[in-house]
C-alpha positions as CSV (number, residue, x, y, z in Angstrom):
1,X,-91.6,-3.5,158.6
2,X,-90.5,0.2,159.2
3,X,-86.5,0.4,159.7
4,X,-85.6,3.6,161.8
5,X,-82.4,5.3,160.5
6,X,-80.6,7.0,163.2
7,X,-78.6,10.0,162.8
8,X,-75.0,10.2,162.6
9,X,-73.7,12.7,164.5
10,X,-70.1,14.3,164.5
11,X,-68.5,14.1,168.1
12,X,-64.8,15.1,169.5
13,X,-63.3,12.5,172.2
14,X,-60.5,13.5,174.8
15,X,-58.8,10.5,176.1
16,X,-55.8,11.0,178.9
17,X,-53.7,8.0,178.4
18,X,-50.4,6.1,179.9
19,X,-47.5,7.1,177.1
20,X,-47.1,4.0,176.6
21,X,-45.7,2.2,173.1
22,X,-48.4,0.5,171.1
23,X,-51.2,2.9,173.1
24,X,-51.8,4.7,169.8
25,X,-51.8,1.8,167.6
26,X,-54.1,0.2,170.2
27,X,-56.7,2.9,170.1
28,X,-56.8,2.7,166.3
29,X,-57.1,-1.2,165.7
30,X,-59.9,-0.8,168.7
31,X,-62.0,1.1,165.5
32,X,-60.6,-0.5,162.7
33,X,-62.0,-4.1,163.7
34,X,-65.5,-2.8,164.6
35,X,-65.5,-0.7,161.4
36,X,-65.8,2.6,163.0
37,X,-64.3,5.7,161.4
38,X,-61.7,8.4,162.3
39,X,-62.5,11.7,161.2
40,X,-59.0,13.5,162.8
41,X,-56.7,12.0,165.3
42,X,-54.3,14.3,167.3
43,X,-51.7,13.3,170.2
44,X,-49.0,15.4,172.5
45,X,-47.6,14.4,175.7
46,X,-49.5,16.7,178.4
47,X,-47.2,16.2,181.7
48,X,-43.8,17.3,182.5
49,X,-42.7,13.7,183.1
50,X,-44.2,12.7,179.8
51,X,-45.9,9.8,181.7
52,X,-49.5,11.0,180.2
53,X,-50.8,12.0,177.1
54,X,-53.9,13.4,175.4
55,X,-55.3,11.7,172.2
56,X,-58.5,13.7,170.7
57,X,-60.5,11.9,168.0
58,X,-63.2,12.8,166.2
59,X,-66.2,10.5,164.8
60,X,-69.1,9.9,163.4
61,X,-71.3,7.8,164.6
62,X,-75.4,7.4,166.1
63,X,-75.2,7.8,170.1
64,X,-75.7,4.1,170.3
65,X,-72.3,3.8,168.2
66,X,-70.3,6.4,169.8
67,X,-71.4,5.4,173.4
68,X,-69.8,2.1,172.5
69,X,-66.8,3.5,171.5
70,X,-66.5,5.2,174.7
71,X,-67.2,2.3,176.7
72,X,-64.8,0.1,174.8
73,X,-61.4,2.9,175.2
74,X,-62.9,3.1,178.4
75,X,-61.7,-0.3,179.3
76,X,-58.5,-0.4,177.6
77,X,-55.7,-0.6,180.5
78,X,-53.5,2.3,179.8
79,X,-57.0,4.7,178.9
80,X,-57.0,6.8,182.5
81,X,-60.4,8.9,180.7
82,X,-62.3,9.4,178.2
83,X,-64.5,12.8,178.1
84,X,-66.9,13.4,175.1
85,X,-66.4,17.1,174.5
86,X,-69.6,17.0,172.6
87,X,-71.6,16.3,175.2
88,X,-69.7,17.4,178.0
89,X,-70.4,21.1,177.6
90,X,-69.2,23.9,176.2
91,X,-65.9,23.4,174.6
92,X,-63.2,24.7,172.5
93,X,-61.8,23.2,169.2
94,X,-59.1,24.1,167.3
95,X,-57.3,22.9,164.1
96,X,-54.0,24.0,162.3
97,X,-53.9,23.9,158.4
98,X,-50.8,25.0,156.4
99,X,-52.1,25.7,152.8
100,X,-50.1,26.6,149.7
101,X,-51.8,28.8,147.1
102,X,-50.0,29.2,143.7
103,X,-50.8,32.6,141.5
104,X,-49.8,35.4,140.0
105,X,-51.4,39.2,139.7
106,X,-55.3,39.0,140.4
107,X,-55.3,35.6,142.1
108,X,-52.4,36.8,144.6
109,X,-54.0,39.7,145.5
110,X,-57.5,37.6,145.8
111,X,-55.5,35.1,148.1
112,X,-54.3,37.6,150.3
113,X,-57.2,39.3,150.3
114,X,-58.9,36.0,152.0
115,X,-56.3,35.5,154.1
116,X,-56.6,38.7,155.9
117,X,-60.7,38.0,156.2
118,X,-59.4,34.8,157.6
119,X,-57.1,35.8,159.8
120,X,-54.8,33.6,158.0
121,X,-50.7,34.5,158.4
122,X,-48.3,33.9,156.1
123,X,-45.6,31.6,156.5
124,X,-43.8,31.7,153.3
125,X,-44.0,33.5,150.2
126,X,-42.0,33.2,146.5
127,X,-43.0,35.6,143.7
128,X,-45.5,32.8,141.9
129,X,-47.1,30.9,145.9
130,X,-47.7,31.6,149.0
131,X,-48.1,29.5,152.5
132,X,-50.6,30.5,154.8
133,X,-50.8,29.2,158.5
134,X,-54.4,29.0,159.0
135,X,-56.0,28.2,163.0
136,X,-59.9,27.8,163.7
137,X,-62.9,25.2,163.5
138,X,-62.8,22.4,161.2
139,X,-65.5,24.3,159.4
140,X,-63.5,27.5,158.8
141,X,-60.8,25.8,157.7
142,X,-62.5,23.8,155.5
143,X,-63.9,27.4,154.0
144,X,-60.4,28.9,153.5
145,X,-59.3,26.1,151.4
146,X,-62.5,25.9,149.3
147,X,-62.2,29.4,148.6
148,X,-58.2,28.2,147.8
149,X,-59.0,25.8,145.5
150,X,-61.0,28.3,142.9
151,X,-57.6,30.6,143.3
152,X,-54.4,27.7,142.8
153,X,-54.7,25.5,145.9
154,X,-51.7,23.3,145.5
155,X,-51.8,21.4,148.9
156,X,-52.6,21.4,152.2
157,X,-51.2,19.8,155.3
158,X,-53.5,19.9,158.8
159,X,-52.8,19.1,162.1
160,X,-56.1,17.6,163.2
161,X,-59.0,18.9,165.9
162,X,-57.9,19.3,169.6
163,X,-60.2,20.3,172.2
164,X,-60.5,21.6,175.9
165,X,-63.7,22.1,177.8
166,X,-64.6,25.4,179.0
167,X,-64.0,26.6,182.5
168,X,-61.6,26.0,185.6
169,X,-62.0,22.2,185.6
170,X,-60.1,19.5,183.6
171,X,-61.1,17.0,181.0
């Protein structure tokens, strides 16, 4: 007997939801009791009313898995849509990262040398750290604080991915 491994595969959700209490809390215990993972998980209210908000989630997860997921926020009550960016089309994704570097003579220099080939800002600065605000794909920021951590990373605070689709129409 030959068991077929499928591939996981990393995919951003976009749900527009009722801002309703417990929606969020909801939405998480819909993939902690089937065992399913959250990568990043972002919220804002999107309407002037604050009646409706976005939530964008990213997972992991073999199409089977993550079509399931989609059909199962799909029929929570407050959940008005869910879009998977991944496979909606072109898309943009963005994440936020603060990170504090500690370091004196070569290393500060080095640090803001990366910053600048990073387009990283900085936020705050003492004689012996620095904060950098840092904006991109997951994957760039992941970059900038692995090059970081071989300077004096001390931490690192990130907002989480959020995501738009290309072009005139909306999510």
């Amino acid at each position: 007997m030959h068991i077929q491994e499928e591939l996981s595969q990393r995919h951003v959700l976009s749900l527009t939801v009722s801002n309703e209490a417990g929606i969020l809390a909801r939405i998480a215990g819909l993939f902690t009791a089937r065992g399913y993972n959250i990568d990043s998980l972002t919220v804002a209210d999107i309407t002037q009313d604050h009646g409706v908000s976005r939530i964008t989630i990213v997972t992991n997860g073999p199409p089977k898995v993550i079509d399931q997921i989609i059909a199962q926020l799909d029929r929570l009550v407050p959940v008005h849509k869910v879009t998977d960016l991944t496979e909606a089309g072109p898309f943009v994704e963005r994440e936020l990262a603060l990170v504090k570097v500690a370091g004196v003579g070569e290393d500060r220099i080095e640090a803001l040398r990366l910053a600048d080939v990073f387009r990283a800002k900085v936020v705050d600065t003492t004689i012996e750290s620095f904060i950098f605000e840092i904006t991109g794909t997951t994957e760039k920021i992941d970059n900038f604080v692995g090059l970081m951590r071989q300077i004096g990373l001390v931490e690192v605070g990130r907002t989480g991915v959020v995501g738009l689709i290309r072009g005139k129409e909306a999510n």
